[in-house]
C-alpha positions as CSV (number, residue, x, y, z in Angstrom):
1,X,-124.0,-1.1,-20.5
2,X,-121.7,1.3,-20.1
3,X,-121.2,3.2,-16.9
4,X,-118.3,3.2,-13.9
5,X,-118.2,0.1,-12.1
6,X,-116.7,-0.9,-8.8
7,X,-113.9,-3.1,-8.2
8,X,-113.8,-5.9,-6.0
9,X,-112.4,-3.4,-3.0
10,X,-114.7,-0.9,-3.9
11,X,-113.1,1.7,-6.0
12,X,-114.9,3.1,-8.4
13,X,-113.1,2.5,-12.4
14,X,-114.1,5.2,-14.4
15,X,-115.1,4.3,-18.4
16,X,-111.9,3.9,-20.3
17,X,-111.7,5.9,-24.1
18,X,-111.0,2.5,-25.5
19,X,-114.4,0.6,-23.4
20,X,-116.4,3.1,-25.4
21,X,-114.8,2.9,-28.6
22,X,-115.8,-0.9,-28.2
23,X,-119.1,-0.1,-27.2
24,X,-119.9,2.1,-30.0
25,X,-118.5,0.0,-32.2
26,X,-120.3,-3.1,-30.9
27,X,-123.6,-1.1,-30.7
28,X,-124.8,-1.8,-34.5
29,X,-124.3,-5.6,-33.7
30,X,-126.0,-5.7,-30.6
31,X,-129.1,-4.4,-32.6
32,X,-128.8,-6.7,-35.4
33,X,-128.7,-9.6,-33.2
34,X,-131.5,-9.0,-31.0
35,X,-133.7,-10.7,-33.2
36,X,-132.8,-13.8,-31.9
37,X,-135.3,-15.3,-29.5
38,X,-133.8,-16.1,-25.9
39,X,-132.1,-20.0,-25.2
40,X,-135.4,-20.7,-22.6
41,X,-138.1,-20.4,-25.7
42,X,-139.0,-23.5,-27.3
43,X,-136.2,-25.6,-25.5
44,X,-133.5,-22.8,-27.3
45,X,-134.5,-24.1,-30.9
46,X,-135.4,-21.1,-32.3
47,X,-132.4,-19.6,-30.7
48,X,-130.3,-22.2,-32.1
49,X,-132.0,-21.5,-35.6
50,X,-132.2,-17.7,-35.2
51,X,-127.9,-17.5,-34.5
52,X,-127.7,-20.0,-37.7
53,X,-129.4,-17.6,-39.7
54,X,-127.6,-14.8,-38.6
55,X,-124.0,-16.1,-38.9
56,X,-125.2,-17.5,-42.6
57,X,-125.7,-13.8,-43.0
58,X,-123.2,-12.1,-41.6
59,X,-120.7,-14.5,-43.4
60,X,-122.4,-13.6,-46.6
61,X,-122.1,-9.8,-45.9
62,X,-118.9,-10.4,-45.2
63,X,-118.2,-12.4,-48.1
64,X,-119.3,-10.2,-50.3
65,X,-117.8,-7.3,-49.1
66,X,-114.3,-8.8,-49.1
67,X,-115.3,-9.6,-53.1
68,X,-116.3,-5.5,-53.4
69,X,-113.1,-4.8,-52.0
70,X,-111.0,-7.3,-54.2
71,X,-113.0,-6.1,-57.2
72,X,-112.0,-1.8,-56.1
73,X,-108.8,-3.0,-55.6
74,X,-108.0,-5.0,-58.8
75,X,-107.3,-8.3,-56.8
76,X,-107.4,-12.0,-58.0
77,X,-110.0,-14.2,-56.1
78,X,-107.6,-16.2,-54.6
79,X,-105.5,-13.1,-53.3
80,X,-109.0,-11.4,-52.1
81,X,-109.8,-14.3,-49.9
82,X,-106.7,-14.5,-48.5
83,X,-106.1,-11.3,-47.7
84,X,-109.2,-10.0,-46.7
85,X,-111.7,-13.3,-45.9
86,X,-109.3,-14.7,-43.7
87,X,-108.6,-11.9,-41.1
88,X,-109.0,-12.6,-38.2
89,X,-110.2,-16.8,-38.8
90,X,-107.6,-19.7,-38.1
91,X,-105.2,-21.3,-40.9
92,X,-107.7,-24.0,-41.5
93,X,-110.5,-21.7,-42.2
94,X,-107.9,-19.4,-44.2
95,X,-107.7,-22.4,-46.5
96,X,-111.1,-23.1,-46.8
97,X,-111.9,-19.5,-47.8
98,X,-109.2,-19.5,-50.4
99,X,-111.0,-22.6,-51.9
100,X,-114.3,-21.2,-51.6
101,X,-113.4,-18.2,-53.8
């Protein structure tokens, strides 16, 4: 939520412009991932399941976005993946993104 809180002496912080930049920004993916059943339902199985699905999707959106954008911007495969696959992932996962275009 968004709203002032109180610090731990009890001065209130006002909402900063960059909190609600986040939260706007954040808002679209909280949505999205409501879907997925809370951790105390069926011994958090279908929670386990549900956040599967939903990074197997968002890592196809993203994958395939990444290969729009490589395909607007006249870019090899290989270049495409690294460039724009890899932001924001580790050098391992760089690697394997490279491969798996």
């Amino acid at each position: 939520m968004l709203h002032p809180t109180t610090d731990e002496d009890g001065n209130i912080e006002e909402v900063t412009n960059c909190d609600a930049i986040f939260h706007f920004m954040s808002v679209f993916w909280k949505i999205i991932f409501s879907v997925v059943p809370p951790a105390h339902y069926g011994g958090g199985y279908p929670c386990f399941l549900g956040s599967l699905v939903m990074i197997g999707a968002t890592t196809f959106f993203a994958g395939e976005l990444a290969g729009l954008m490589g395909c607007v911007f006249n870019m090899l495969p290989g270049l495409t993946a690294i460039t724009f696959v890899s932001i924001g992932t580790s050098i391992p996962d760089t690697f394997a993104s490279r491969i798996a275009a």
